[in-house]
Jmol script that loads the backbone (N, CA, C; Angstrom):
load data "model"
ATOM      1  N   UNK A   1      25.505 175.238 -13.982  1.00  0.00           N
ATOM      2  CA  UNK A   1      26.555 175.919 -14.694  1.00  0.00           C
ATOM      3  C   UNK A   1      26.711 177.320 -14.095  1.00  0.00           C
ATOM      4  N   UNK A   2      28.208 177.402 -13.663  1.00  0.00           N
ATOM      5  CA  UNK A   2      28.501 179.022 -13.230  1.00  0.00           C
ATOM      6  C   UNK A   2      29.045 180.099 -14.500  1.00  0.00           C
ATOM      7  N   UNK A   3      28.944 181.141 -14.557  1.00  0.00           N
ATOM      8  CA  UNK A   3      29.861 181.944 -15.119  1.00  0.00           C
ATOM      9  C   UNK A   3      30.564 183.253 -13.983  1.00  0.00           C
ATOM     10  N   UNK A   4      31.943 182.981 -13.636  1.00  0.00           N
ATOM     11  CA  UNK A   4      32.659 183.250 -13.254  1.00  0.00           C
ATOM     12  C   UNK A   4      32.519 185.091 -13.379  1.00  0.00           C
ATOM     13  N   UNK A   5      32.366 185.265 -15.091  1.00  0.00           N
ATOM     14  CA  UNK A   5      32.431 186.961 -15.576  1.00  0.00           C
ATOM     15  C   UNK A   5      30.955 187.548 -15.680  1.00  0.00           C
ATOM     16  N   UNK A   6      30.169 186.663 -14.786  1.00  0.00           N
ATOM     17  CA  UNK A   6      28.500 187.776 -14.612  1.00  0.00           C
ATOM     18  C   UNK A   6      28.629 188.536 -13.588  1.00  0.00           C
ATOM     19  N   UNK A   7      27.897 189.816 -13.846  1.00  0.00           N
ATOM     20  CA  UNK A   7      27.693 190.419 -13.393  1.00  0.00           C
ATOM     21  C   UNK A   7      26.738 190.495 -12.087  1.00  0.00           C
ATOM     22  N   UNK A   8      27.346 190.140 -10.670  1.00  0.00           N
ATOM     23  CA  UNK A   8      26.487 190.026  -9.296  1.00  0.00           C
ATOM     24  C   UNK A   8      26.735 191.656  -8.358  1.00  0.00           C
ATOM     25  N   UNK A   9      25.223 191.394  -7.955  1.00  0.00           N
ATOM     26  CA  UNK A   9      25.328 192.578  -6.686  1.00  0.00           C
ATOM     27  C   UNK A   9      26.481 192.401  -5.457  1.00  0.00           C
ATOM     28  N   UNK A  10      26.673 193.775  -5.078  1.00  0.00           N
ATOM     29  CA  UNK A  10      27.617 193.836  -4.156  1.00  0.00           C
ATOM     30  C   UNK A  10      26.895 193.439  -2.805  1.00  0.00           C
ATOM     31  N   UNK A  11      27.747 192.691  -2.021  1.00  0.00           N
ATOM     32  CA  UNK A  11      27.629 192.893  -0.414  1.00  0.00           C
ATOM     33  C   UNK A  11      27.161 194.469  -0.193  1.00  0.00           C
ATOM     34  N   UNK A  12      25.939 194.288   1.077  1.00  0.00           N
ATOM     35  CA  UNK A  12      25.542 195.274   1.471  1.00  0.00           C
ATOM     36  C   UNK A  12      24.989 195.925   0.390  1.00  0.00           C
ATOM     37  N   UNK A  13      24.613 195.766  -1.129  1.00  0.00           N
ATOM     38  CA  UNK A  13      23.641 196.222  -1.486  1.00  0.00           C
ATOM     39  C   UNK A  13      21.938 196.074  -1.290  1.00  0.00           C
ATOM     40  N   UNK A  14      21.403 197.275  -1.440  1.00  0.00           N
ATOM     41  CA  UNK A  14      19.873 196.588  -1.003  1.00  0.00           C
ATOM     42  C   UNK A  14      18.878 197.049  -2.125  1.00  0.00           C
ATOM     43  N   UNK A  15      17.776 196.112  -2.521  1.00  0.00           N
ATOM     44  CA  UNK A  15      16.710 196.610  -2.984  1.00  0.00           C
ATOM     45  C   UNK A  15      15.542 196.215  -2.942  1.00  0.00           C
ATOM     46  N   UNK A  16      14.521 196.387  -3.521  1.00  0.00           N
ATOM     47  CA  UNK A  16      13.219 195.453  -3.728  1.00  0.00           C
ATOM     48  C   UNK A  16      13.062 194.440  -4.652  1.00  0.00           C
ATOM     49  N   UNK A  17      12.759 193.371  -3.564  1.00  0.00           N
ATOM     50  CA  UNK A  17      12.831 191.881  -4.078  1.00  0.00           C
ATOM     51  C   UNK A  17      11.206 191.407  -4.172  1.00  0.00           C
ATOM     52  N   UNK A  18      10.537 191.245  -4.980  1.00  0.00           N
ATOM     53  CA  UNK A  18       9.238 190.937  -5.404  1.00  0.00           C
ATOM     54  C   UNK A  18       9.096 188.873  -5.510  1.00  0.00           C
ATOM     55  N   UNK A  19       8.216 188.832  -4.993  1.00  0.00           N
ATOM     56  CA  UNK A  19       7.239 188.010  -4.646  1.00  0.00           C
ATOM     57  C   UNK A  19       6.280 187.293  -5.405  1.00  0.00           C
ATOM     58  N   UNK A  20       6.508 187.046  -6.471  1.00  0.00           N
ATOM     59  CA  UNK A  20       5.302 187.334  -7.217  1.00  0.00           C
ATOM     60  C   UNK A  20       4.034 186.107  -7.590  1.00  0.00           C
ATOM     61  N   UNK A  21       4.271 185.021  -7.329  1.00  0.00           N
ATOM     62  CA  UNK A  21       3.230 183.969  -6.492  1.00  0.00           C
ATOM     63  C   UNK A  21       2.320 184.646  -5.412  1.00  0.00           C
ATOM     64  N   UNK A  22       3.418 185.288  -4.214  1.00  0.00           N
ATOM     65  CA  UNK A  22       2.482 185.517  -3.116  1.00  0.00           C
ATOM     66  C   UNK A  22       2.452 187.146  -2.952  1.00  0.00           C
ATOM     67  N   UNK A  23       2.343 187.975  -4.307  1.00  0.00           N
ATOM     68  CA  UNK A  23       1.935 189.236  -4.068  1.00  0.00           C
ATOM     69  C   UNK A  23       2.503 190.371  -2.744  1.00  0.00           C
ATOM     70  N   UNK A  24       4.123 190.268  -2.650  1.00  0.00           N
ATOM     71  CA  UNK A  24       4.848 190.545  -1.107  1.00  0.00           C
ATOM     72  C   UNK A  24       5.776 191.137  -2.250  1.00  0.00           C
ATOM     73  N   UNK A  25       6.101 192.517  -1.948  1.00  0.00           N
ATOM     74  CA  UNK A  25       7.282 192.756  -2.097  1.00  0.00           C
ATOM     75  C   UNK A  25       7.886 193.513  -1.166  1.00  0.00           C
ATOM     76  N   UNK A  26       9.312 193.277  -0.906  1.00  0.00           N
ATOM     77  CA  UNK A  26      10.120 193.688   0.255  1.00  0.00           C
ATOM     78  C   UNK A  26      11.609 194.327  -0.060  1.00  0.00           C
ATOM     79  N   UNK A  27      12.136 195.400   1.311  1.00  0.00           N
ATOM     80  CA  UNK A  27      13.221 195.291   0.557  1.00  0.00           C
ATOM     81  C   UNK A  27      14.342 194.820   1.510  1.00  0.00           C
ATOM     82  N   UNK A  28      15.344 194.558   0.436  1.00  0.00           N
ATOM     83  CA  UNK A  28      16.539 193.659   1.569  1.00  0.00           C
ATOM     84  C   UNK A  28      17.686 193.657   0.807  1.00  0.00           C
ATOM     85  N   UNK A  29      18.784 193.148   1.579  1.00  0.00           N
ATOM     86  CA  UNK A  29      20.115 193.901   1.547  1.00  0.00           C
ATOM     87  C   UNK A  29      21.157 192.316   1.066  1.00  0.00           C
ATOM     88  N   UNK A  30      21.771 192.528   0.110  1.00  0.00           N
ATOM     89  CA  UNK A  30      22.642 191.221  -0.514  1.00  0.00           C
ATOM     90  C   UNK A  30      23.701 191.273   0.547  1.00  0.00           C
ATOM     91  N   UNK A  31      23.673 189.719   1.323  1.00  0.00           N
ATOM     92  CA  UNK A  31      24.517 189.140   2.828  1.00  0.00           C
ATOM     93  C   UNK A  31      25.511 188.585   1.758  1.00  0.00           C
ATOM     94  N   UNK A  32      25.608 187.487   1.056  1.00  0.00           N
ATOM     95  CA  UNK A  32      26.792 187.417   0.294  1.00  0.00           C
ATOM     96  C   UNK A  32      26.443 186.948  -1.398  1.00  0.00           C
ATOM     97  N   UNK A  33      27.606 187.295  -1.714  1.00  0.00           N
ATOM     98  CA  UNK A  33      27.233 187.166  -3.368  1.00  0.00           C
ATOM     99  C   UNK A  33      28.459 186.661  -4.054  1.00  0.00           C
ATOM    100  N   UNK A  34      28.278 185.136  -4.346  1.00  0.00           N
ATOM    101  CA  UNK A  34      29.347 184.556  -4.968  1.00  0.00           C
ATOM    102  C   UNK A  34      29.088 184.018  -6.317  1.00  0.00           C
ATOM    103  N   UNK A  35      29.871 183.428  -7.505  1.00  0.00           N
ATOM    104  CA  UNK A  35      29.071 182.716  -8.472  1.00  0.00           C
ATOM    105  C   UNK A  35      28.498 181.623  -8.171  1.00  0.00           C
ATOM    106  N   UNK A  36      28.269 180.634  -7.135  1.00  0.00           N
ATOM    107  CA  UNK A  36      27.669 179.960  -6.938  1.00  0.00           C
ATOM    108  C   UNK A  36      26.286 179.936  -5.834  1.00  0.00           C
ATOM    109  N   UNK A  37      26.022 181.522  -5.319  1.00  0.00           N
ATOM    110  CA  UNK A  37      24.890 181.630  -4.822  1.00  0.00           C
ATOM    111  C   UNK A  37      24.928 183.127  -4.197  1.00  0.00           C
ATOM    112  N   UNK A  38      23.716 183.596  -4.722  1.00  0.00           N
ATOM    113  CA  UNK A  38      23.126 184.882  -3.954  1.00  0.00           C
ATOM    114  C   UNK A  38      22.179 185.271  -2.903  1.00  0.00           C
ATOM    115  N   UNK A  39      22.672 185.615  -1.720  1.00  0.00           N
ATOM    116  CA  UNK A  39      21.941 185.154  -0.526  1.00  0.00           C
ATOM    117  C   UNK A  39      21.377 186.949   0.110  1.00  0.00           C
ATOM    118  N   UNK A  40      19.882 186.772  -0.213  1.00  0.00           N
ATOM    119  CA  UNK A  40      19.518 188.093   0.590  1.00  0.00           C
ATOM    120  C   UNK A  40      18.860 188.088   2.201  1.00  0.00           C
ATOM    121  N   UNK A  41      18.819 189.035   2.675  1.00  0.00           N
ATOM    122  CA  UNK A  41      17.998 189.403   4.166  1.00  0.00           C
ATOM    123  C   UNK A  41      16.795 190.504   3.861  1.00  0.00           C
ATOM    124  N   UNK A  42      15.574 190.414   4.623  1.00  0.00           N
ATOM    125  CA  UNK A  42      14.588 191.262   4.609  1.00  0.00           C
ATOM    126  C   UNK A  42      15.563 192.292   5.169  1.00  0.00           C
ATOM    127  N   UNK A  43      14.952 193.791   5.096  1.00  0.00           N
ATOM    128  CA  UNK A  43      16.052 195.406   5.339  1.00  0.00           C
ATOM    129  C   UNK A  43      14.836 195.469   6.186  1.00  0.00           C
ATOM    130  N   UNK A  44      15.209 195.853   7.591  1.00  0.00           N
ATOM    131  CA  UNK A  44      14.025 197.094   8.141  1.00  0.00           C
ATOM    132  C   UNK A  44      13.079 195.849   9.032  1.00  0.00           C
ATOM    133  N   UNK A  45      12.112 196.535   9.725  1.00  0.00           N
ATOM    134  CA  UNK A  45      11.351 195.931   9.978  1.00  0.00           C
ATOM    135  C   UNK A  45      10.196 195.476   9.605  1.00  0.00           C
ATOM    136  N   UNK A  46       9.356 193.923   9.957  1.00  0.00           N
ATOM    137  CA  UNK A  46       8.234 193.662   9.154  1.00  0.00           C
ATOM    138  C   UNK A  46       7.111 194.152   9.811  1.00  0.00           C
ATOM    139  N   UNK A  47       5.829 194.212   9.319  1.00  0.00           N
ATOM    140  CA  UNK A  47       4.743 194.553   9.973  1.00  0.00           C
ATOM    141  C   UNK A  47       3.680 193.792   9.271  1.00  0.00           C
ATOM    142  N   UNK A  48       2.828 193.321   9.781  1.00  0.00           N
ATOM    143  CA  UNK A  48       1.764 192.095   9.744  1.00  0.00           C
ATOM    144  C   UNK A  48       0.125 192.818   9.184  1.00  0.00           C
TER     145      UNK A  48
END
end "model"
wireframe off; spacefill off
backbone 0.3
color backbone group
C-alpha cells in the first residue's frame, strides 16, 4: 500500500542511515524518492 500525501525526502538530501543488526552507521545522500521506493547511496568515502 502507497500513500501518495506522505511525507518523503528530497533528491540530493543526505543523512545518517543506521544499521542496526550490524552496528554501521553511515551517511548518504537520497538518489531518488518516489511513493513507491526510496533509494539511498553511501556520501563520502569508506574506510575499512
Amino acid at each position: 500500500m502507497t500513500d501518495p500525501n506522505a511525507v518523503r525526502p528530497e533528491v540530493s538530501t543526505s543523512g545518517d542511515v543506521t544499521l542496526v543488526a550490524r552496528g554501521i552507521t553511515v551517511t548518504a545522500s537520497v538518489e531518488v524518492s518516489t511513493e513507491f521506493v526510496i533509494s539511498v547511496r553511501p556520501h563520502g568515502e569508506g574506510t575499512a
